[in-house]
C-alpha positions in Angstrom: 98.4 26.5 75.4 99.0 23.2 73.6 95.2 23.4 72.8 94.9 26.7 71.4 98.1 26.2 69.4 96.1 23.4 67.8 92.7 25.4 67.0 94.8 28.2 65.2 96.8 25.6 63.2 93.5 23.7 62.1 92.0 27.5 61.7 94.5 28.5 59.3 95.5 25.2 58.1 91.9 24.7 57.2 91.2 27.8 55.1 88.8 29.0 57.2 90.9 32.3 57.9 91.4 32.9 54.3 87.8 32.3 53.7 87.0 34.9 56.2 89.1 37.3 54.1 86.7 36.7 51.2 84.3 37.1 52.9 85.5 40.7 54.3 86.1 41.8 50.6 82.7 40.8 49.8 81.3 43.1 53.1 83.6 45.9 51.7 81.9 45.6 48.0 78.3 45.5 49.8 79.4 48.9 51.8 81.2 50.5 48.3 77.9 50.1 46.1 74.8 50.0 49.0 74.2 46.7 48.9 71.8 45.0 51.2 73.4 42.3 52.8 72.8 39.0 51.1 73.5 36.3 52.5 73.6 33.5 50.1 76.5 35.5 47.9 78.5 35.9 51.1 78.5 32.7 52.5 78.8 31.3 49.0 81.9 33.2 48.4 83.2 32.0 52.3 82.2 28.0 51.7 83.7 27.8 48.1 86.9 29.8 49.6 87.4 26.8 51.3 87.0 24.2 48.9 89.1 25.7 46.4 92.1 26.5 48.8 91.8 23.2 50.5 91.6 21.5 47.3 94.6 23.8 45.9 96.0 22.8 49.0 95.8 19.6 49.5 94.8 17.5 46.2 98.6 17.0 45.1 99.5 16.0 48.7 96.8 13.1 49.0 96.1 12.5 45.0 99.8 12.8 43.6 101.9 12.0 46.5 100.0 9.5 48.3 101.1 10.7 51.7 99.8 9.2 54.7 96.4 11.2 55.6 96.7 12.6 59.3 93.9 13.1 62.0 93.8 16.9 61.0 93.7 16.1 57.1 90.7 13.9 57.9 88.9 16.7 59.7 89.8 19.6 57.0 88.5 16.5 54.5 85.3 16.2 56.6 85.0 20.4 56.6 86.1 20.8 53.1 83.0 18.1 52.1 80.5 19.9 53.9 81.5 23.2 52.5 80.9 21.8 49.1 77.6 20.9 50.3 76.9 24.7 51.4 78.3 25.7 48.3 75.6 24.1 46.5 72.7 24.7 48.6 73.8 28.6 48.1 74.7 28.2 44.5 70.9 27.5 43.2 70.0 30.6 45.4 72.0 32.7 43.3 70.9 34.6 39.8 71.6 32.7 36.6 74.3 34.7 35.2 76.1 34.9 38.3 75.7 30.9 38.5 77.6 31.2 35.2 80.2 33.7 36.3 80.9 31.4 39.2 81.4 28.6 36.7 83.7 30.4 35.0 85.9 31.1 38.3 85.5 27.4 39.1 87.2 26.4 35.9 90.0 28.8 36.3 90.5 27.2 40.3 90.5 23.5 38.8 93.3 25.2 36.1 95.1 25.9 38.4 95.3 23.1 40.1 94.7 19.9 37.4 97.3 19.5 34.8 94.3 19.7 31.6 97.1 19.5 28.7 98.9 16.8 28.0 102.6 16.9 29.6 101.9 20.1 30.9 102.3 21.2 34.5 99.0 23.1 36.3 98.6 26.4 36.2 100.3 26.5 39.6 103.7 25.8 38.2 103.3 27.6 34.9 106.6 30.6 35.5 105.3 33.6 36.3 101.7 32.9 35.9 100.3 31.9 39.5 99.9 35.5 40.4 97.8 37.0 38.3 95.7 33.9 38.0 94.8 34.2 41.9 94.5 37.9 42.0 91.8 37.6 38.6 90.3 34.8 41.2 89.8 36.9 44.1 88.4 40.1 42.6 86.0 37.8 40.4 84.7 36.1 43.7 84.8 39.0 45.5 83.4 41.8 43.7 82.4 41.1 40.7 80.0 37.7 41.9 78.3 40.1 44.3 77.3 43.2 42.0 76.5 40.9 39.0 73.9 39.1 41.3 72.3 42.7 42.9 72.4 43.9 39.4 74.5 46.9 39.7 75.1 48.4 36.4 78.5 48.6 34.9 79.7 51.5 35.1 83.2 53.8 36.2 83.1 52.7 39.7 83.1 48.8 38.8 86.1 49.4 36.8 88.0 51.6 39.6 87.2 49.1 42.3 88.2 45.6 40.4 91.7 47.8 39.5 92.1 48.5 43.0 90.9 44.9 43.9 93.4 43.7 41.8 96.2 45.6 43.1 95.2 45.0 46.7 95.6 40.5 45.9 98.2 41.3 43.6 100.4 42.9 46.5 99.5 40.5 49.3 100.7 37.9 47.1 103.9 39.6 47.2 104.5 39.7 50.6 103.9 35.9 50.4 106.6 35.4 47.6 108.9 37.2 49.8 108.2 34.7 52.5 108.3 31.7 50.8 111.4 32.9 48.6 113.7 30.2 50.1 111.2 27.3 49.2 109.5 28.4 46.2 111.0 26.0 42.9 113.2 28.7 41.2 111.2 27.8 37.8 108.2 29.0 39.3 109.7 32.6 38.5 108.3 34.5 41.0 108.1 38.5 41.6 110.8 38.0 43.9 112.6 35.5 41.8 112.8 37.5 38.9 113.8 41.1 40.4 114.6 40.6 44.1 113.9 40.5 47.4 114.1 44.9 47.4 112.7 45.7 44.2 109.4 43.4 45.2 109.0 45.5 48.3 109.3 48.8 46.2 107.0 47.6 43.8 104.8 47.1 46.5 104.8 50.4 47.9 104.3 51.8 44.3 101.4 49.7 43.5 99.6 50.9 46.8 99.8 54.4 45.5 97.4 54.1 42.5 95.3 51.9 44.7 94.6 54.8 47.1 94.6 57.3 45.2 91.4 55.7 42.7 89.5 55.9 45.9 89.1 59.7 45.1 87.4 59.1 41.2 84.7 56.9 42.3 81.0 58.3 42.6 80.6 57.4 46.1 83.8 58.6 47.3 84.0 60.3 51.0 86.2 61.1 53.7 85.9 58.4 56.1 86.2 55.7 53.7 89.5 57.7 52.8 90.7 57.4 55.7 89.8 54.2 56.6 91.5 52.7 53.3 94.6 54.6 53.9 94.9 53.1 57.4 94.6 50.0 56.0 97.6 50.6 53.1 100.0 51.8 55.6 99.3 48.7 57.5 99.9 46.4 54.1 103.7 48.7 53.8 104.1 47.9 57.1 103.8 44.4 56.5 105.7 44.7 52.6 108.6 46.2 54.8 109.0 43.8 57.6 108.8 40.6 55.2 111.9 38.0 54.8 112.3 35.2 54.2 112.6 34.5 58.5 109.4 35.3 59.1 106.8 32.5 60.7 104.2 31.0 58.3 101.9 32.7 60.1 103.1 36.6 59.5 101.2 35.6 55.7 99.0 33.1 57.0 97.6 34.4 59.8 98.4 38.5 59.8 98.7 39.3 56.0 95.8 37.2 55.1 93.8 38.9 58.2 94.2 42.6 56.1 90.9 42.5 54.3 89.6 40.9 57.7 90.9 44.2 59.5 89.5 46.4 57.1 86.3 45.1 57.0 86.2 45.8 61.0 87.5 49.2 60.5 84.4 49.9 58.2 81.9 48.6 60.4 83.2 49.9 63.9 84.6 53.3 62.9 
């Protein structure tokens, strides 16, 4: 038991699980527009998932407070190394502008995390801000990497999908701030910091409305994909109305996190 306890803690501790997510979200974008399954835009998305939460992570633990590395640190270290090694490998095997794109995304990651003004806090810490700036993230590396490197025009359907991309981060988040409500620094002005613990979970309700509900105005709309998504939004309220702030690290880390993972299966297997 001891062991297992240990593989799921380096599992989600490592970022692996929330590089699976991406990875999910980028299967769900390939079924959405027909794409053919590429592989060096998935696993490009999946390997730099990890190095930029492990570096999100872990750079102010081991560059700012100096903290004694453990045993696992040196393993997610050794992982997080050879991911930026993949990352590379699969970055040259992607089209120019989406090279550029992914630039682009890297910058806002290293933002976020790097203080770049002068006696300025990151991103991170900026009040109010983190949210948006990881939601923008997401559906950048998620959908709009992939159809910018199979060419897909721009069209309705883009628009529709990064909105409902959006929303989709946007309220996951949520259930996170709710969690982490007692711990968060109160300047950080989070979604429950600012309106409350009842009005976050109402606002996440409300937000999953629209995001259904677009399904129905995109070109490739159809029934099972209907469905399918609004299994998966009940399951998200499910999850929005169950969160406090006594729930394990692992209701976000492991089962909130595993949404897109769940949706994903439900697409291929139903």
């Amino acid at each position: 038991m001891k062991v297992l306890k240990n593989i799921l803690r380096f599992y989600v501790n490592s970022s692996i699980h929330v590089a699976l997510s991406c990875f999910a979200l980028v299967q769900i974008t390939f079924h959405v527009f027909h794409i053919p399954y590429d592989q060096a835009m998935a696993l490009f998305v999946f390997f730099g998932a990890i190095v930029g939460y492990n570096f999100v992570k872990y750079d102010a633990l081991v560059r700012v407070k100096r903290k004694l590395v453990r045993n696992q640190l040196k393993t997610i270290a050794v992982l997080s190394f050879v991911s930026v090694l993949l990352v590379g490998y699969y970055f040259f095997h992607l089209k120019r502008i989406t090279q550029v794109v992914a630039v682009v995304i890297l910058a806002i990651t290293a933002l976020y995390t790097l203080p770049f003004f002068p006696n300025r806090k990151n991103a991170r810490n900026w009040a109010g801000v983190k949210i948006y700036i990881v939601s923008l993230c997401w559906v950048g590396a998620t959908l709009v990497l992939p159809l910018i490197n199979a060419e897909i025009a721009v069209t309705s359907d883009f628009f529709i999908k990064c909105i409902q991309r959006f929303i989709l981060v946007f309220v996951l988040i949520l259930v996170f701030e709710i969690i982490d409500l007692a711990n968060d620094d109160p300047h950080l002005k989070t979604v429950p910091q600012t309106i409350g613990v009842k009005k976050t979970k109402l606002l996440g309700f409300l937000l999953l409305i629209p995001f259904w509900f677009l399904e129905v105005f995109i070109s490739t709309f159809n029934y099972h994909d209907a469905v399918i998504n609004l299994i998966m939004v009940i399951t998200l309220m499910l999850f929005i109305f169950f969160a406090n702030t006594n729930r394990s690290k692992y209701y976000t880390s492991f089962w909130v996190e595993a949404v897109p993972i769940f949706w994903w299966l439900m697409v291929v297997f139903l």
